[in-house]
SEVEX-18230 format. One record per residue (C-alpha): x, y, z; residue number from 0. Coordinates in steps of 0.2 Angstrom, whole numbers. Layout:
BEGIN
      X      Y      Z  rodo
      X      Y      Z   NUM
...
***
This chain:
BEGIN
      X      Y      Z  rodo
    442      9   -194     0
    436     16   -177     1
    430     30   -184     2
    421     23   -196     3
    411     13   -185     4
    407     28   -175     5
    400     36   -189     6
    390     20   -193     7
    384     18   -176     8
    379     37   -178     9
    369     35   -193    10
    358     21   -188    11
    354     30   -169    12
    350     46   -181    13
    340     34   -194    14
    332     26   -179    15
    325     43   -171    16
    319     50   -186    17
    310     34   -193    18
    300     35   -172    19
    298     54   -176    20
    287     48   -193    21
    279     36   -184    22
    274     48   -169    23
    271     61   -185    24
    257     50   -194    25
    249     43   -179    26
    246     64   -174    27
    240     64   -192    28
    229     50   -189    29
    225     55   -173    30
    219     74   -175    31
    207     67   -190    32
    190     75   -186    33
    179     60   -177    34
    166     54   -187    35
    149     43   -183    36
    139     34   -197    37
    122     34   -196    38
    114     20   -204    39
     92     23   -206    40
     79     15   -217    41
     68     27   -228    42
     54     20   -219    43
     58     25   -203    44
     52     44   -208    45
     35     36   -206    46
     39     30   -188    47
     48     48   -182    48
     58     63   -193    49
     76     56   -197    50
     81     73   -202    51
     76     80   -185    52
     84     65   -176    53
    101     67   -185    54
    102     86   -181    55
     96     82   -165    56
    111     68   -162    57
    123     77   -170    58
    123     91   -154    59
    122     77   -142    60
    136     69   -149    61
    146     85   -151    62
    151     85   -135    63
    158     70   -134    64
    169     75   -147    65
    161     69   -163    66
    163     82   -176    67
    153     74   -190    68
    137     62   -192    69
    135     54   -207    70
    119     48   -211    71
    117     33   -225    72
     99     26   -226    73
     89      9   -229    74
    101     -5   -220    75
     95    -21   -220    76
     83    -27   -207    77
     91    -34   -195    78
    108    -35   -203    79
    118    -21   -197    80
    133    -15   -212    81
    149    -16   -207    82
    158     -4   -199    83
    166     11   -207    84
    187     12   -210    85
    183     31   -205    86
    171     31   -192    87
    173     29   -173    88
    156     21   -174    89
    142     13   -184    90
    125     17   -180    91
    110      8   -186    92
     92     11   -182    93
     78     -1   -187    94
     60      4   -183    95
     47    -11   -180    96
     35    -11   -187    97
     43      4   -199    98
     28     13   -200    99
     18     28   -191   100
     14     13   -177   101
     33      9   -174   102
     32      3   -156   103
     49      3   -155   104
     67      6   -161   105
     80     -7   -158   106
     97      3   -158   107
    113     -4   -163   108
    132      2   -162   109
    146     -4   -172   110
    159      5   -159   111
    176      4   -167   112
    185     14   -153   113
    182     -2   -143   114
    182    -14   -153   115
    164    -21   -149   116
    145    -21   -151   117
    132    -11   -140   118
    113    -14   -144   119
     96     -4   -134   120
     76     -8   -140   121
     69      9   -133   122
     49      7   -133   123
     39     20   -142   124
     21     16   -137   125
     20     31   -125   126
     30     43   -134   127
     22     55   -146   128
     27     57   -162   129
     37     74   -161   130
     46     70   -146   131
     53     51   -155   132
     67     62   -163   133
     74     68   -145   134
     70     55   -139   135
     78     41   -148   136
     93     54   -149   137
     96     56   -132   138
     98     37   -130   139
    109     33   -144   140
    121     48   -136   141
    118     39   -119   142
    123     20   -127   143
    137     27   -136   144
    146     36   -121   145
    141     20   -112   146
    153     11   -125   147
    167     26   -126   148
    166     24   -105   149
    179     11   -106   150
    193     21   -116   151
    196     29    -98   152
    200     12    -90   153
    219     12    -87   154
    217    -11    -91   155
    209     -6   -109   156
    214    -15   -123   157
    221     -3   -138   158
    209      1   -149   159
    208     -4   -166   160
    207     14   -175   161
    215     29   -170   162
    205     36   -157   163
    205     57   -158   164
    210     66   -143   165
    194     75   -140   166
    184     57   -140   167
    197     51   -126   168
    195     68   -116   169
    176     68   -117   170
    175     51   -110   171
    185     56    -94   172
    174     72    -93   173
    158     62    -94   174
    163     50    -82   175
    159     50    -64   176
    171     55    -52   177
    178     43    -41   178
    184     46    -25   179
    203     45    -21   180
    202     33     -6   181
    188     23      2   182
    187     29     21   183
    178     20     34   184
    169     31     46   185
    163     23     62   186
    144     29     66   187
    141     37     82   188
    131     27     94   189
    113     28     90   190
    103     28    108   191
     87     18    105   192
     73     21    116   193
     64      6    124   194
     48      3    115   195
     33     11    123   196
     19      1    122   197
      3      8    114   198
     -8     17    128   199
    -28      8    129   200
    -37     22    132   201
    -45     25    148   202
    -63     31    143   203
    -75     24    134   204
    -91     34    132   205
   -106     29    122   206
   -125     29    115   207
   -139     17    114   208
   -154     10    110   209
   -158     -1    125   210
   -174    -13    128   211
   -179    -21    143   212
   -190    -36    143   213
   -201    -43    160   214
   -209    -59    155   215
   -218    -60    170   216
   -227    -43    170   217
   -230    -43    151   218
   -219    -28    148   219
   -206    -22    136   220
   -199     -5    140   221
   -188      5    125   222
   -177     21    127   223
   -162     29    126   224
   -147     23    135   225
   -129     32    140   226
   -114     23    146   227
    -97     29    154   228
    -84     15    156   229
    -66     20    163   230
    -51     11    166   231
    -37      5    154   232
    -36    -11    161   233
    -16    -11    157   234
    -12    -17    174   235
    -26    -23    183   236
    -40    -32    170   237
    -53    -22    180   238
    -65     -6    174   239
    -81      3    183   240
    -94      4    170   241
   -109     15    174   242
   -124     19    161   243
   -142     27    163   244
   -157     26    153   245
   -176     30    150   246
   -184     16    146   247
   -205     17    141   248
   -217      4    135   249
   -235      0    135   250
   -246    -15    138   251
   -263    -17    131   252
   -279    -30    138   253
   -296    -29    133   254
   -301    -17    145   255
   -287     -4    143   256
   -269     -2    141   257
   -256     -1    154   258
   -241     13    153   259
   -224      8    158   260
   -209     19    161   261
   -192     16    169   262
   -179     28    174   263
   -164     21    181   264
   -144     19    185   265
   -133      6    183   266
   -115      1    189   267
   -107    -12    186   268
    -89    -18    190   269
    -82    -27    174   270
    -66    -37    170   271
    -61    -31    152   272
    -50    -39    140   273
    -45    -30    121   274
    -40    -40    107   275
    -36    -29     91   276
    -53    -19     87   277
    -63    -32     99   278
    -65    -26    117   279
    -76    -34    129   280
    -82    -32    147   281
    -92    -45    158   282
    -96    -43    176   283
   -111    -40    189   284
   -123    -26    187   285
   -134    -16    200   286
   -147     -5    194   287
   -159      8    205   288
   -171     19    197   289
   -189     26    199   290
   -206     16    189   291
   -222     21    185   292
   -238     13    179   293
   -254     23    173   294
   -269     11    167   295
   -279     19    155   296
   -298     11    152   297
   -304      6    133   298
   -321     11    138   299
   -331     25    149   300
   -335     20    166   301
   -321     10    170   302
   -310     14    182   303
   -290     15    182   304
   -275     16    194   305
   -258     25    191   306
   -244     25    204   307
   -225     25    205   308
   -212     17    216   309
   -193     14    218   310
   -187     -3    209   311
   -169    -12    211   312
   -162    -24    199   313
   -147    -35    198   314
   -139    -43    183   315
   -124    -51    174   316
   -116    -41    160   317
   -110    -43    141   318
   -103    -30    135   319
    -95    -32    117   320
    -87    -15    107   321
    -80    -17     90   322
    -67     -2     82   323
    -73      8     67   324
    -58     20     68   325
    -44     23     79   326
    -56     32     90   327
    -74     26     86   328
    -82     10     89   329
   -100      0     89   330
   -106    -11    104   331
   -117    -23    109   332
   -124    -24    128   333
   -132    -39    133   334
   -138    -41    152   335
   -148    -54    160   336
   -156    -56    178   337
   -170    -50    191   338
   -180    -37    198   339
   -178    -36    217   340
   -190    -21    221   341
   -203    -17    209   342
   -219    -12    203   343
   -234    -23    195   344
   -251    -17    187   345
   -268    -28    193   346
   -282    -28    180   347
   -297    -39    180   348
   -288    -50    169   349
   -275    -51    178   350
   -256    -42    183   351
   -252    -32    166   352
   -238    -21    164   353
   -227    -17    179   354
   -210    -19    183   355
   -204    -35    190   356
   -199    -56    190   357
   -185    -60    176   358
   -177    -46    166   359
   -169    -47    150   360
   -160    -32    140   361
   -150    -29    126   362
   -144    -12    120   363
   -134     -8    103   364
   -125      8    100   365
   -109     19     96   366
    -96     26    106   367
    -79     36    106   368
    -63     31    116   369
    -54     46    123   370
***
């Protein structure tokens, strides 16, 4: 009776074994099935790119991710992908729209049976020439698909629902990123940040004019060139010395004659200067010393005329108003008003014309450089 049972016990271990040694058998079998894709294309799309291209073209792609066959079965209906294939790993369908030579794009779809789930892609056509579409819409079904496959490596992945061939399963862990084998947290060194340096106002300011001069009371008006130099940053002390020449020459006319006026004179100024973004501006008192001339000349013969020079002194308030161009350039306006405390008049029968003296007005406009 014992042994009996023995040899019972026996056969049902041995009946046991063998029936998980089928099992393991027809799962290999299953298992080393060459994997196959289906491609489903409408006729039509030949208009929109070369299907036969396209399929040789995803058949290499797909190759190395382990896909030994692509099956191509045209006209699916629009926007109704088939079911998927018993056989297939995946089902493939491309619909062009419009499914003509102006396809603007392709709406890609998957059936993924190694996953148990459905991937879709629109890739836009509008700027891709018609011989490069096949490539094209290749390399991103090949890219979508091993999107899909990426999850057989996941160790939490639910079984699939078909037998899923080695070669699939290896080319999704070859394709995959690596991952690093521990996060490690390196401290930064410290980073020693220099104090901010303010930017540097330049110190001098050179510049070009045309300059006018106004005397009310001698009837003159005087025009010239004009020069100026102003130095000082102002970054500490709101101060700068501003010093400018000019040549300044007008003429005065009266029924007898006409009166030439010239002026060539100095100035210096001291100035308190203030900048604000591209406006800079300078105000202050002014002292100007030069050298005059008159020279009378007489309209008719006979008459007689006067010429003489003399040193004149002037002193004025200041405007001075620059505007940036560039980083370095910059326009300015130069206003100055005030009086002439040593100077030089022209008599004629109708009275003092020309001269240099009373009130004084002038105004200059120019360019400049900083430096």
């Amino acid at each position: 009776m014992g042994a009996r049972s023995r040899w019972r016990l026996r056969t049902a271990r041995d009946g046991a074994l063998v029936s998980g040694l089928l099992l393991l058998c027809t799962h290999a079998a299953h298992a080393d099935e060459p994997a196959a894709v289906r491609l489903s294309v409408a006729a039509c799309a030949n208009e929109a790119f070369d299907v036969a291209a396209f399929t040789h073209t995803v058949a290499i792609e797909l190759r190395a991710d382990g896909v030994q066959s692509v099956d191509l079965s045209p006209d699916p209906a629009p926007h109704d992908p088939p079911p998927a294939d018993a056989k297939a790993l995946a089902t493939i369908t491309l619909v062009a729209t419009p499914c003509t030579a102006d396809a603007r794009e392709v709406e890609i779809t998957i059936e993924d049976g190694a996953t148990s789930k459905t991937v879709r892609r629109r890739l836009s056509l509008g700027d891709v020439a018609r011989p490069a579409r096949p490539r094209a819409i290749a390399l991103a079904v090949a890219e979508l698909l091993r999107a899909s496959w990426s999850e057989l490596r996941l160790p939490d992945a639910p079984p699939p629902s078909i037998p899923v061939p080695p070669a699939v399963r290896l080319a999704a862990f070859e394709h995959a990123p690596a991952l690093p084998a521990a996060a490690t947290v390196v401290a930064p060194p410290p980073v020693s940040v220099p104090r901010p340096v303010p930017p540097s106002v330049p110190a001098v300011r050179l510049g070009a004019a045309i300059a006018a001069r106004f005397f009310p009371s001698a009837g003159s008006t005087l025009i010239g060139p004009n020069v100026a130099l102003s130095y000082g940053s102002a970054e500490s002390i709101p101060l700068r010395v501003r010093l400018d020449a000019s040549a300044l020459f007008g003429t005065s006319y009266e029924p007898t004659g006409s009166v030439a006026t010239s002026l060539v004179a100095g100035g210096a100024a001291l100035v308190l200067a203030h900048a604000s973004g591209p406006v800079d501006v300078e105000v202050g008192p002014r002292v100007e010393v030069g050298w005059g001339r008159v020279a009378g000349t007489a309209a008719t013969a006979g008459q007689t005329t006067t010429a003489g020079s003399e040193g004149v002194a002037a002193l004025s308030g200041l405007v001075a108003v620059r505007v940036a161009l560039t980083s370095a350039f910059w326009a300015s306006l130069v206003v100055d008003v005030g009086g002439v405390l040593v100077g030089i008049d022209s008599e004629t029968p109708y009275g003092r014309s020309g001269g240099i003296g009373g009130a004084m007005a002038g105004v200059a406009v120019g360019l400049g450089r900083s430096f």
